[in-house]
C-alpha positions as CSV (number, residue, x, y, z in Angstrom):
1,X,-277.9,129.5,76.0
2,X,-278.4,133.3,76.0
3,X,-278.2,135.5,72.7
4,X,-276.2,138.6,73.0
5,X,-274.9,141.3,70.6
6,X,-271.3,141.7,70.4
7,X,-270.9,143.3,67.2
8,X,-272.7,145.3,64.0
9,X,-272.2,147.2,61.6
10,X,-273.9,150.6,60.5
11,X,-274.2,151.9,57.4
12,X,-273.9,155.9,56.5
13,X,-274.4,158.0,53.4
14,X,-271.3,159.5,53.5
15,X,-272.3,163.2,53.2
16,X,-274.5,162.1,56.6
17,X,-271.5,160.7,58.1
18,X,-269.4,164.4,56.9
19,X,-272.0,166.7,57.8
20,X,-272.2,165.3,61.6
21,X,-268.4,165.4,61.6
22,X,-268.2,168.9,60.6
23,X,-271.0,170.1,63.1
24,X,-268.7,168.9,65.7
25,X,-265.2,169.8,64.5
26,X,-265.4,173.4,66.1
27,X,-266.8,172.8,68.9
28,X,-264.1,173.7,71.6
29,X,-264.5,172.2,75.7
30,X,-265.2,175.3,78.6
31,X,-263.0,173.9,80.8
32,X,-259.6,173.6,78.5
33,X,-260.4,175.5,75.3
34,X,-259.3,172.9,73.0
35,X,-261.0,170.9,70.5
36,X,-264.1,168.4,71.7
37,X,-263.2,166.3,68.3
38,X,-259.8,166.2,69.5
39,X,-260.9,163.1,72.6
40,X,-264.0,162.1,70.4
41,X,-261.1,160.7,67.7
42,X,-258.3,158.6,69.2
43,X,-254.6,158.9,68.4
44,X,-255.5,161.3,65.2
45,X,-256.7,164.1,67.4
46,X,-258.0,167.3,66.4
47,X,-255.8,167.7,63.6
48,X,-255.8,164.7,61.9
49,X,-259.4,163.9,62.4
50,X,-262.3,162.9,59.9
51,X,-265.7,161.6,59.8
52,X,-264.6,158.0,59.1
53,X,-261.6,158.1,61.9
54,X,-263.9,159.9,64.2
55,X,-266.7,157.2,63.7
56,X,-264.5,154.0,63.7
57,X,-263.5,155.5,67.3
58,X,-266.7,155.9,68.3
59,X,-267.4,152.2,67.7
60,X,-264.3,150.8,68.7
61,X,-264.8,148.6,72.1
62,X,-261.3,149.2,73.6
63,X,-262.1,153.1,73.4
64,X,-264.0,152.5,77.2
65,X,-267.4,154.0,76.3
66,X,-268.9,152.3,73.5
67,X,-270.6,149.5,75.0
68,X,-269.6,146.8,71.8
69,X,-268.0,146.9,68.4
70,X,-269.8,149.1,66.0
71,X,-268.1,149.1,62.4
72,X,-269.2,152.1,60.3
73,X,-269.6,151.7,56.7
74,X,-269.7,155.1,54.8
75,X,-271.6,154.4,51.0
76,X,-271.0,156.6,48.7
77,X,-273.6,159.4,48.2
78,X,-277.0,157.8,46.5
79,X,-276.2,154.6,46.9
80,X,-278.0,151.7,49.2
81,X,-276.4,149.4,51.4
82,X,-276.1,145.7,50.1
């Protein structure tokens, strides 16, 4: 049988994983004026965003884009994963 990929996970120093979050918080869309982060998080939306809910979104199957399940681990700052 064939191999395939359906799932992994990523690991991300944390202040990585806030810094990309925050470059993209206030960023707003031409053609509404409202909030990119806002349908780049799910159900928490603009407001109630942050780097780990807008991640887990990104790698959540069911959100129609991501192509399979990618669960982000955030490690505290200076550590290494395992």
């Amino acid at each position: 049988g064939a191999w395939a990929v359906l799932e992994y996970q990523l690991f991300y120093r944390r202040r990585y994983a806030e810094a990309a979050f925050a470059s993209c918080q206030g960023v707003r869309l031409p053609a509404t004026g409202g909030y990119a982060i806002s349908t780049m998080c799910g159900r928490y939306g603009a407001q109630l965003c942050t780097a780990q809910r807008w991640l887990d979104f990104q790698g959540d199957k069911n959100n129609g884009l991501a192509p399979l399940q990618i669960d982000f681990q955030l490690l505290p700052n200076g550590s290494e994963p395992g």
